[in-house]
PLY file of the C-alpha trace (Angstrom):
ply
format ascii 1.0
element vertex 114
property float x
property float y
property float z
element edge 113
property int vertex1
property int vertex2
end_header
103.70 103.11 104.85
101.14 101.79 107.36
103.19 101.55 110.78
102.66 98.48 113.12
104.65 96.65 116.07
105.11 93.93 113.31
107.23 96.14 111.19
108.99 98.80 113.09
111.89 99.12 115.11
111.25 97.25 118.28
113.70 97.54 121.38
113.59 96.42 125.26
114.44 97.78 128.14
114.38 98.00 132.36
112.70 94.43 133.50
111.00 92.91 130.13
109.54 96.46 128.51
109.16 96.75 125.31
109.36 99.79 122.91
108.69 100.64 118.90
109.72 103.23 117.32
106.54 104.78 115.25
108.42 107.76 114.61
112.59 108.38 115.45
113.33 112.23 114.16
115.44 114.72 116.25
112.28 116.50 116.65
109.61 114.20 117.40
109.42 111.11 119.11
106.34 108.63 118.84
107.14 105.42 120.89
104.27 102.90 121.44
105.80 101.08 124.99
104.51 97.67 126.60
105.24 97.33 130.74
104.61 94.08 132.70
103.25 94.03 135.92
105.57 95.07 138.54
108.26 97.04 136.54
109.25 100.75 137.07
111.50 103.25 135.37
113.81 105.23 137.14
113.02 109.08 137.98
114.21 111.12 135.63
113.78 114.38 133.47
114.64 115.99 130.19
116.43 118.95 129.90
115.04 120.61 126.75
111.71 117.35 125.61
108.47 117.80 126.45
106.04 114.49 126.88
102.59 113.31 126.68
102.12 110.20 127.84
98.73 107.97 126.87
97.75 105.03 128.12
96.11 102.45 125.78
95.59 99.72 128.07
96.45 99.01 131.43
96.50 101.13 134.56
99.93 103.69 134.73
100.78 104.98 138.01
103.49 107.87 137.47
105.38 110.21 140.00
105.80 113.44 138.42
107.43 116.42 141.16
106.76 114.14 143.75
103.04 114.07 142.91
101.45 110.42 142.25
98.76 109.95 139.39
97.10 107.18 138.57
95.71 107.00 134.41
93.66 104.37 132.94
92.80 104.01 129.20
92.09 106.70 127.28
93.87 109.02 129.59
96.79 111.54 129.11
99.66 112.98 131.03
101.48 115.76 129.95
104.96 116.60 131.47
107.25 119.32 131.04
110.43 119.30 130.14
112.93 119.60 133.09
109.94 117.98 135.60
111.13 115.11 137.52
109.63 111.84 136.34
108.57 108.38 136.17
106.13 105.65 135.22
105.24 102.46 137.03
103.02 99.32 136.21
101.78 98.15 139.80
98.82 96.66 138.34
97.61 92.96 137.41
97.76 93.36 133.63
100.49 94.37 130.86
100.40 98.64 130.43
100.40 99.67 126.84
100.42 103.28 126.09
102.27 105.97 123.71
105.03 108.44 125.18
105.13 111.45 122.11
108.38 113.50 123.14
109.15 117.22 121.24
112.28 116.85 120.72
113.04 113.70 120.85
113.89 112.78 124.73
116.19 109.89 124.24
119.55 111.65 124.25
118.79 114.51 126.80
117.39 111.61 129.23
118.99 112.55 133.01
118.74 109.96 135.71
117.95 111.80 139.32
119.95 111.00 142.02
118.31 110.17 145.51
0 1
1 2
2 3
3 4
4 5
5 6
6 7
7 8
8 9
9 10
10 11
11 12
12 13
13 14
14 15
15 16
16 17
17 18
18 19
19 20
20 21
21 22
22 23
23 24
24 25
25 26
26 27
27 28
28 29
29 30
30 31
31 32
32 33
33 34
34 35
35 36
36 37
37 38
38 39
39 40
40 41
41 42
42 43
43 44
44 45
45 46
46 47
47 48
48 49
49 50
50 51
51 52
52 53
53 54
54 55
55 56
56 57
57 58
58 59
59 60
60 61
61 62
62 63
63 64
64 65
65 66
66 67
67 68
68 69
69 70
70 71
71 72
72 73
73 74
74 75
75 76
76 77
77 78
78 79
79 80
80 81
81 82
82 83
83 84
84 85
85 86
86 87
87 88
88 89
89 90
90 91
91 92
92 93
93 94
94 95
95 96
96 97
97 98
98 99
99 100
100 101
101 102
102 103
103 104
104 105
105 106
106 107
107 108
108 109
109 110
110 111
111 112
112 113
């Protein structure tokens, strides 16, 4: 089956992102996401997933460790599991980019505390 945002599972989440589902197994996740400008997720880190991040469109600023990147299209981020984490639109247009997880990160997702 060809895989689209028109006929996968779509979900939302934070301030007006969106997410789909291009592949849900307990060992890989492939999750094509859609920011707004001015939203943020929370810092946070897996205990056992790995990520790459890769930005399709849009400009991602992310805070991984404490360290600040900035990637445009066509650019990748890869972050360990157990680093501390998070992505951030502060830019004028929509961000659109894949997050590929090994496992799947959803339930071993841990909010840090400030």
């Amino acid at each position: 089956m060809i895989l689209s945002t028109e006929n996968i599972q779509h979900y939302t989440w934070g301030e007006d992102c969106d997410g789909w589902h291009l592949v849900k197994t307990d060992s890989l996740s492939v999750i094509q996401e859609k920011m707004p400008p001015g939203t943020s997720e929370k810092l946070h880190y897996h205990c056992h997933a790995q990520q790459l991040f890769y930005v399709l469109a849009g400009e991602a600023t992310f805070v991984v460790e404490g360290r600040r990147h900035i990637l445009r299209p066509h650019q990748a981020l890869h972050v360990s599991k157990g680093a501390k984490h998070l992505i951030a639109n502060q830019g004028e247009q929509a961000l659109e980019f894949l997050v590929i997880s090994e496992p799947a990160s959803q339930a071993n997702r841990h909010l840090e505390m400030t």
